[in-house]
N, C-alpha and C positions, 0 to 999 in steps of 0.2 A: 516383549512377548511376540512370536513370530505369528505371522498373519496365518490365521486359517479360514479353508473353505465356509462358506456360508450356502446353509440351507437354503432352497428359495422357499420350498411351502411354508406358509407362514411369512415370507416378507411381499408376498405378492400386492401392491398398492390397491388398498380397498377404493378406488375411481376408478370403477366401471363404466368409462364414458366411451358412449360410440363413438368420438371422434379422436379419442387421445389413446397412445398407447404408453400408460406407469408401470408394467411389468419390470420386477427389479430385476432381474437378468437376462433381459429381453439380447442377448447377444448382433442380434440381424439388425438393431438400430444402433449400436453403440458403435463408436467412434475409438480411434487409436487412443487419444487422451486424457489420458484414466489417471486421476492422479489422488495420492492415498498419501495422508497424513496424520501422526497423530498429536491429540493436543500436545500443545508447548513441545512437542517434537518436531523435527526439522522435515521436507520435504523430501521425501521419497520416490523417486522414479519405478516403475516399476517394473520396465524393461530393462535399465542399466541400473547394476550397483556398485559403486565401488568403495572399498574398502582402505579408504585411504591413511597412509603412515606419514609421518614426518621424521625422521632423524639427523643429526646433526654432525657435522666432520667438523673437528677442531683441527687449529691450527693455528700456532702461536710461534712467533718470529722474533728472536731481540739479534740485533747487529748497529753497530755504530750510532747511534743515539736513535734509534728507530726500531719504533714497537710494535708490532702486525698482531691482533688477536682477532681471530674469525672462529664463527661458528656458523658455517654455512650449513642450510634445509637442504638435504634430499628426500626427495618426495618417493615412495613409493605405494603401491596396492593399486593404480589406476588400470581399469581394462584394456584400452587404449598404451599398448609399450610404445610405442613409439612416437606417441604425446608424449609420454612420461620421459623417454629418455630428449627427446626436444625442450621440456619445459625445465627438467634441469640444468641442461646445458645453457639453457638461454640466461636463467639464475645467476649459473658460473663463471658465465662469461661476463656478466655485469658487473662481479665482485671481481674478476682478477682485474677488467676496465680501470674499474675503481682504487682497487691496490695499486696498480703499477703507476695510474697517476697521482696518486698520494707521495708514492716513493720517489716519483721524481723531482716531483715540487718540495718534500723534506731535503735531499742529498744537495739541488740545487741550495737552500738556505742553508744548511750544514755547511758547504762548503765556501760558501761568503763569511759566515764566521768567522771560518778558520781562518782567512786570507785576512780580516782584520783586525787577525789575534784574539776571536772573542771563546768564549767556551760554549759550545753550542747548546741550545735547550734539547731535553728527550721531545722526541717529538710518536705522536701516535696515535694509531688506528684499529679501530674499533669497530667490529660486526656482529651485532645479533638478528636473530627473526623473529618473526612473532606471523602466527597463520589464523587466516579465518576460514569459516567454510559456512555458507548459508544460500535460500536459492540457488541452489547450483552453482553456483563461484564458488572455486578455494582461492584466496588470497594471500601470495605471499608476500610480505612486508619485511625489507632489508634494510632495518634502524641504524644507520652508522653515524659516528662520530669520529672526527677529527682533530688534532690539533698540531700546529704548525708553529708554535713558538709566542706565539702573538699574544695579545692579552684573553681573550676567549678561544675557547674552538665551535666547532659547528656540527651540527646536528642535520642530518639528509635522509630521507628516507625513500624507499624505492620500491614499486605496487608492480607484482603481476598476478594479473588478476586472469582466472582461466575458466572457462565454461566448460564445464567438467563432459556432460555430456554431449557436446559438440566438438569437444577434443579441440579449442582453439584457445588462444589470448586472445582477448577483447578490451577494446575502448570503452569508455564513459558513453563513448555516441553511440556505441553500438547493444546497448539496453535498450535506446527509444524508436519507435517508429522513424523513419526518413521525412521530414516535412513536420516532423511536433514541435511543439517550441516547449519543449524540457530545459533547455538555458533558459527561459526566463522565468518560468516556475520555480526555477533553481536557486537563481539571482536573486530572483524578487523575497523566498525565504531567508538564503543567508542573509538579505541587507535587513532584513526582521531581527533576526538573529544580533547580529551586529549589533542594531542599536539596542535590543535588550540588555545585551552581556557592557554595551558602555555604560549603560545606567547601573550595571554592578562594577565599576571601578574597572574592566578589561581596557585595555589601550589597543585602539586600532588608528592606523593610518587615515588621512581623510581625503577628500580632493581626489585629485590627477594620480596622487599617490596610496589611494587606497582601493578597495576591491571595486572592480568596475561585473567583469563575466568572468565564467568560468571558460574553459576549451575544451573541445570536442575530446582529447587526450586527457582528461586533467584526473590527479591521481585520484584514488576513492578506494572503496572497500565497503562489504556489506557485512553488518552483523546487528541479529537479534532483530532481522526483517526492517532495518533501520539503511539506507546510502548515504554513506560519510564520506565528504566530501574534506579532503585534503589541502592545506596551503604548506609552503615552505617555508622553515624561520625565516623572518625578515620578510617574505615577501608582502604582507598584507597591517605585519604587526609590527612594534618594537621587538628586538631581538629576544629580550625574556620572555617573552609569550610563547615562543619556540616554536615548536612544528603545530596550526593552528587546525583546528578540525569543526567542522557543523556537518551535524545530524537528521536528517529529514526523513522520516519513515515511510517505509513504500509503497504501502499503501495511497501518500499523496500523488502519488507521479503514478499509478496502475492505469488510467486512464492515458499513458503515454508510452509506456511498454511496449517493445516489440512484441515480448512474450509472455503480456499477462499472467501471473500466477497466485494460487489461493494462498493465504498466510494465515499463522497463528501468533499472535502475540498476545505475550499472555492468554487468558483465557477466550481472548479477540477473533472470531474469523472473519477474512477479509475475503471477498470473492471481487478480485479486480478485473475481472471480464465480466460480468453482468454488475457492478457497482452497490454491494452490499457488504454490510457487516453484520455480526451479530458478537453478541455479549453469551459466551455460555458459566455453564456454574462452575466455580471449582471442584465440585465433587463430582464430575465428569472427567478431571483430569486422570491420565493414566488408566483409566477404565473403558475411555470412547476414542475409536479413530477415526476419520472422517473421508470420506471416499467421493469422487464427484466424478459422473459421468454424463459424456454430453452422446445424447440425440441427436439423428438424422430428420425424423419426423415430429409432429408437434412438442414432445416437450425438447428446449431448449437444451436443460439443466437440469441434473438432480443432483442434490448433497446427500448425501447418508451418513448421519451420524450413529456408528455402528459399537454396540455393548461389543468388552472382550469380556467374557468370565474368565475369573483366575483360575478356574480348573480346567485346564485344556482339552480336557476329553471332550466338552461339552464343546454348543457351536456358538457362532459370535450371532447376536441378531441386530437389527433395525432397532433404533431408538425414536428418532424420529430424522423426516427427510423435505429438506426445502424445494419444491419446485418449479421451476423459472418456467412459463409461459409466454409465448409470443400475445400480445395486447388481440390482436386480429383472432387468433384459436378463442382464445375467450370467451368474446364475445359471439361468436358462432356458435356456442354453450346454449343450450335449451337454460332454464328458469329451475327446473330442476337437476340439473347436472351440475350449475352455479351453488347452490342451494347446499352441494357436496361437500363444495372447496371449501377449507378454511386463509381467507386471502389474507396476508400480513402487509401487504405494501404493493404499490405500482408506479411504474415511470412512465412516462409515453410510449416507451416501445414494449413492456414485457408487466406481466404479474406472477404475483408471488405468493406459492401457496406451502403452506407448513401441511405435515402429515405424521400422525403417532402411530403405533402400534401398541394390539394387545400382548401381553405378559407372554412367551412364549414355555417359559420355563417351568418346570413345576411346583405347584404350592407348598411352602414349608421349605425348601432349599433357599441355603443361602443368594443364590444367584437368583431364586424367584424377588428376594427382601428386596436385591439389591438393585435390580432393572425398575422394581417399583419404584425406588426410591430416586432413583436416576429419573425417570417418566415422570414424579410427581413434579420437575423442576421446567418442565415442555411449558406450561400457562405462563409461568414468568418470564421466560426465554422470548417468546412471540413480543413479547413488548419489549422485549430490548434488539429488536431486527430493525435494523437502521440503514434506509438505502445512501449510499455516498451519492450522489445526483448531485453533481456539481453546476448547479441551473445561477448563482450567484458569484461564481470568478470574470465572468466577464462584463460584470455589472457595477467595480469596482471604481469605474473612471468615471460613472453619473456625473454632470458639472452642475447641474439644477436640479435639486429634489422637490422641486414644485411641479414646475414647466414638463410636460410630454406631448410626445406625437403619440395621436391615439387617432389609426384609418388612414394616417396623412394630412391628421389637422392637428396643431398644435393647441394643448389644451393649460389650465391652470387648474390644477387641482385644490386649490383652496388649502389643504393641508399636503405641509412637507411628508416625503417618507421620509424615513431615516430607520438607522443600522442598528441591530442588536450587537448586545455585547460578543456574539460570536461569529457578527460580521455579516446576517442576514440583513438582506433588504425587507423591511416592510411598506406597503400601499396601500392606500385608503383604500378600501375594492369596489364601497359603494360607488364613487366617482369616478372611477374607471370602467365600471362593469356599465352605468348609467350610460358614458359618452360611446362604450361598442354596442347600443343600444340592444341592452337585454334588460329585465325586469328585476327589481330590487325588494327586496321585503324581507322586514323585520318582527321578530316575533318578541315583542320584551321579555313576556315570561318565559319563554324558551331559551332564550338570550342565543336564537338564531339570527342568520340572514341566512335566503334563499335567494341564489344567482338563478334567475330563468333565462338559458338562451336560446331556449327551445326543449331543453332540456335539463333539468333540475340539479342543483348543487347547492349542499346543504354546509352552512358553515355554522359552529358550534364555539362560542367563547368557551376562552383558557382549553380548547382542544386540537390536539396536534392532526387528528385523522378528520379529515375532508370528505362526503359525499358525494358522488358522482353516478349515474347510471347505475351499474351494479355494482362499485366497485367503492371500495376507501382506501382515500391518498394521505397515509402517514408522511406529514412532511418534517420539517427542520424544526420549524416554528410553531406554537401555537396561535389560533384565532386573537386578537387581543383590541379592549376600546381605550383608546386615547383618545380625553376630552368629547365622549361623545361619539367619536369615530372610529370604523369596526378597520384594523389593519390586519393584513394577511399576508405571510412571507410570499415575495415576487414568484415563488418557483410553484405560485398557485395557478397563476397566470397560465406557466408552461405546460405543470403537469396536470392541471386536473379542468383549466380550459380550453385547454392544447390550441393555445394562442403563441404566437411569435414572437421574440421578445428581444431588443438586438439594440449595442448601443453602435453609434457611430465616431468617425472619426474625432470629433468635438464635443463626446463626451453626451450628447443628448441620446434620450434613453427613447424610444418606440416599440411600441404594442400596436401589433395589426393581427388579423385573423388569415388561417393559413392555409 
């Protein structure tokens, strides 16, 4: 369905707050980078489109016991002609590389045969492609196979991978910020990966001779908002494993991105510049596209998940829209401005407010049924907004889950934390919150604690949302009592006692106030 114009009256953001401006088409604060999506649909640029083709040139060779069959991609539809005609040549040129050194290394063993009377084997080469195109990379993959007489032949394949709207080839490196450590996130997955797939019977190399890093060049390819990361037969595995591949979704690495971008998978939004997700409904698919424009002035971020009705005459409207908040704007909020938001979640730096709209459409039309029925799924959507706040990967090398530094004094907490099955850290928080001397109290029948540090924080067994000032910190974890003892995932510490939290070289973990 192609995108149409959108009304403003009627989408105008009912936060009338005197210090924030949510007008939906406030054009004098938006920013160049408008990017429109729709569910389970790929990303669209809005400036550049292109329309891109792949077709194939065959070509097929028999002479003297040597067999050439290529089906080389030519690419066209790209805006940029003269990328287009660079990225094919460069294509081309790697296949006739490849052919002419095929044919020489065959004619060479052809011709020792003959000289010791032998009958030489058919020898032969093999070219398909296979293309991706997703985030903005189209990826060409040149699958070939070889064989040169010997007991097997060999399988190579070869990535160019091209940044559509930058009109360039890019590296592996040249995805992540300059200075991230993307190798070791990377590393540290596939060696995950690895040992999973050995415990299903897969054969991997080990030692000196199995996968240590990746390289800054090393092949990949993206599809299905997934970086798949590439090895070569043999190099990692036994030779039947063949060309070996792991999968890491990119969402994990969005925090490491040059150029941050929103995803859908499945019915998943990812927003990997302010580090949220949310779960929408399937019956949003194909009906809602998603639109985010960022602010110059207080608000951040806004997502708009926007109705299409299937009858084009009519207009698309507001479904509803997440808005990202600077923490500091917030709280400069009167009591009754507060009182407006509806907050779903907060980090140390930003909050997060969800926004509905009324029915715009008329009563008794299909399109009225059908926005209601879209709108009635907004209450359960807000509970499945889940921020990625990555406050527990570098808390992974803990050496003593007793022992802390708490102010600069080393403490014993008497009970261990220890890790959820999905890898959070929990800590006892009355004994923590006790030694950064703030006030502790328990409420049994409430099956509260109250952290006083001047300032109240209300923690609720078996609940994931935290109190704080004005604000609730949905984290990872829920509140929970072992033996007695109330533990609290560590990223309580961070985000909702906006404590410092840092381990050191030697694995010891420290809490100081900041």
């Amino acid at each position: 369905m192609k995108r149409k114009s959108i009304i403003i009256f009627g989408l105008i953001i009912m936060l009338t707050l005197s210090s924030l401006t949510f007008a939906y088409a406030d054009n004098n604060y938006r920013q160049k980078n408008m990017v429109e999506t729709k569910l389970k649909g790929k990303i669209r640029d809005k400036v550049q489109t292109n329309e891109i083709k792949i077709t194939k040139e065959v070509i097929k060779d028999e002479k003297d016991y040597i067999t050439v069959n290529l089906e080389i991609p030519v690419i066209s539809g790209l805006n940029n002609k003269e990328f287009q005609r660079e990225l094919n040549a460069a294509i081309k040129s790697k296949i006739i590389e490849e052919v002419n050194e095929f044919e020489e290394e065959a004619k060479k063993i052809i011709e020792e045969d003959k000289k010791q009377g032998k009958t030489p084997k058919e020898m032969e080469y093999e070219l398909k492609y296979e293309e991706k195109n997703s985030m903005g990379v189209l990826t060409i993959i040149l699958e070939t196979y070889s064989y040169l007489g010997g007991a097997n032949g060999t399988n190579k394949n070869y990535y160019f991978n091209a940044l559509i709207n930058e009109n360039r080839l890019i590296q592996l490196s040249q995805l992540f910020r300059p200075g991230s450590n993307y190798k070791e996130k990377i590393n540290k997955e596939i060696k995950r990966q690895i040992t999973e797939r050995m415990k299903n019977g897969d054969a991997f190399f080990e030692g000196k001779d199995g996968f240590e890093t990746i390289a800054d060049n090393h092949d990949f390819y993206i599809e299905d908002n997934n970086l798949v990361l590439a090895f070569t037969q043999y190099s990692i595995a036994p030779r039947n494993m063949g060309i070996v591949e792991f999968s890491i979704p990119m969402y994990q690495l969005r925090h490491l991105m040059k150029n941050p971008m929103p995803l859908i998978d499945g019915n998943v939004y990812y927003n990997s510049g302010y580090d949220f997700q949310i779960k929408l409904p399937d019956s949003w698919e194909d009906l809602v596209y998603i639109e985010e424009i960022n602010y110059e002035k207080n608000v951040e971020l806004k997502v708009n998940f926007i109705y299409t009705p299937k009858n084009s005459k009519l207009n698309d409207y507001n479904l509803m829209t997440i808005i990202v908040l600077k923490k500091n704007v917030y709280f400069n909020l009167s009591k009754d401005e507060v009182n407006k938001l509806d907050v779903i979640g907060t980090t140390n730096d930003y909050v997060y407010v969800v926004k509905s709209y009324s029915n715009p459409y008329s009563k008794g039309t299909i399109e009225y049924k059908e926005y209601k029925a879209l709108s009635a799924e907004i209450d359960s959507i807000k509970y499945k907004f889940n921020l990625e706040y990555d406050s527990n990967s570098k808390l992974e090398n803990i050496s003593d889950y007793k022992w802390v530094i708490i102010n600069g004094k080393k403490e014993n907490l008497n009970k261990n934390m220890y890790k959820t099955k999905n890898g959070t850290i929990m800590i006892p928080i009355g004994k923590v919150a006790k030694k950064l001397g703030y006030k502790v109290k328990w409420n049994p029948r409430e099956k509260t604690v109250t952290i006083d540090s001047g300032i109240e924080s209300i923690i609720s067994i078996g609940d994931y949302n935290y109190g704080h000032l004005k604000l609730m910190f949905k984290l990872e974890e829920a509140a929970t009592i072992e033996k007695g003892t109330v533990f609290v995932p560590i990223s309580y510490l961070e985000q909702v006692l906006e404590l410092k939290v840092e381990v050191d070289s030697n694995g010891v973990l420290t809490i100081s106030s900041k």
